[in-house]
C-alpha positions as CSV (number, residue, x, y, z in Angstrom):
1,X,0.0,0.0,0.0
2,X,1.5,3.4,-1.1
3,X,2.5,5.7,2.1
4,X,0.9,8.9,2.2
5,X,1.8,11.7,4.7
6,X,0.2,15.3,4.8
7,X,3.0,18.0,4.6
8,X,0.5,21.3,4.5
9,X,-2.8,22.0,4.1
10,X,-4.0,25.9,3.4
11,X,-6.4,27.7,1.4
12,X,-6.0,30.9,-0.9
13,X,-7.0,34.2,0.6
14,X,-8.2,35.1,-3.4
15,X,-10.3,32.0,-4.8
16,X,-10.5,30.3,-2.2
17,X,-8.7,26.9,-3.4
18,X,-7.6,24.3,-0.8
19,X,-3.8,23.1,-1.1
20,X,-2.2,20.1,0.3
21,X,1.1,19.0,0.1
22,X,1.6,15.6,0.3
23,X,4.7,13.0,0.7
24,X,3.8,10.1,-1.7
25,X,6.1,7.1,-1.2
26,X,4.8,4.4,-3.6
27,X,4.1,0.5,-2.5
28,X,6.3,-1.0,-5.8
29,X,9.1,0.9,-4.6
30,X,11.1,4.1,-6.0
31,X,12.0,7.8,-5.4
32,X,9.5,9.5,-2.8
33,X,7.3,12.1,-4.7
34,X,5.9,15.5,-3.6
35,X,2.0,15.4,-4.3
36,X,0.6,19.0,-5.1
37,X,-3.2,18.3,-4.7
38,X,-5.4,21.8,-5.6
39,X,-9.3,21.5,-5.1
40,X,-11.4,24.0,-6.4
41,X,-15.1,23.2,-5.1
42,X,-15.0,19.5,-6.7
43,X,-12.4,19.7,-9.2
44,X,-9.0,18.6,-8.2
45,X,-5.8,19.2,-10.0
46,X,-3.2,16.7,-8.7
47,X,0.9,17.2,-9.4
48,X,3.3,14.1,-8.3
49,X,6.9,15.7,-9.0
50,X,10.5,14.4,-8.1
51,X,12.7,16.6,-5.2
52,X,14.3,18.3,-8.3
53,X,11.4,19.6,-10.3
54,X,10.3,20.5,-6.4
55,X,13.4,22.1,-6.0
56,X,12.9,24.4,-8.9
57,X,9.7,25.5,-9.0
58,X,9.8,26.1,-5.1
59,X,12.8,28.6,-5.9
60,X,11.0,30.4,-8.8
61,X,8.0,30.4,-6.3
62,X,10.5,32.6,-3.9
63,X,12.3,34.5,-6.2
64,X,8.7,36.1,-7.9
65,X,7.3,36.0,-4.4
66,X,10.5,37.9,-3.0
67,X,10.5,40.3,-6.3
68,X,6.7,40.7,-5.9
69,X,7.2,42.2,-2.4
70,X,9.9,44.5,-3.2
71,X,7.2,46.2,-5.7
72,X,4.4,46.8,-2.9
């Protein structure tokens, strides 16, 4: 049975969406995966990405977020 463990859990101030972050660790074996899971009322979006892709896009997440900040 694949391992599941619960990260973060939030919503979006604007829209409203519920985010989870999720630690997938698969039964057959492999790399543990980070599980983006977005719901928007019944619609869920899911991402399963590698540490590196994680890596990334959590440093382009800072970079705008910091840059965003400086503007305001």
């Amino acid at each position: 049975m694949d391992k599941i463990t619960s990260l973060d859990k939030f919503r979006v101030p604007i829209g409203n969406q519920e985010i989870e972050l999720q630690q997938i660790e698969y039964a057959a074996g492999g790399m543990p995966m980070l599980r983006i899971r977005i719901r928007e009322h019944s619609r869920f979006t899911i991402f399963d990405i590698d540490s590196i892709t994680a890596e990334r896009w959590g440093r382009q997440m800072q970079d705008w977020s910091r840059q965003a900040q400086e503007r305001t």
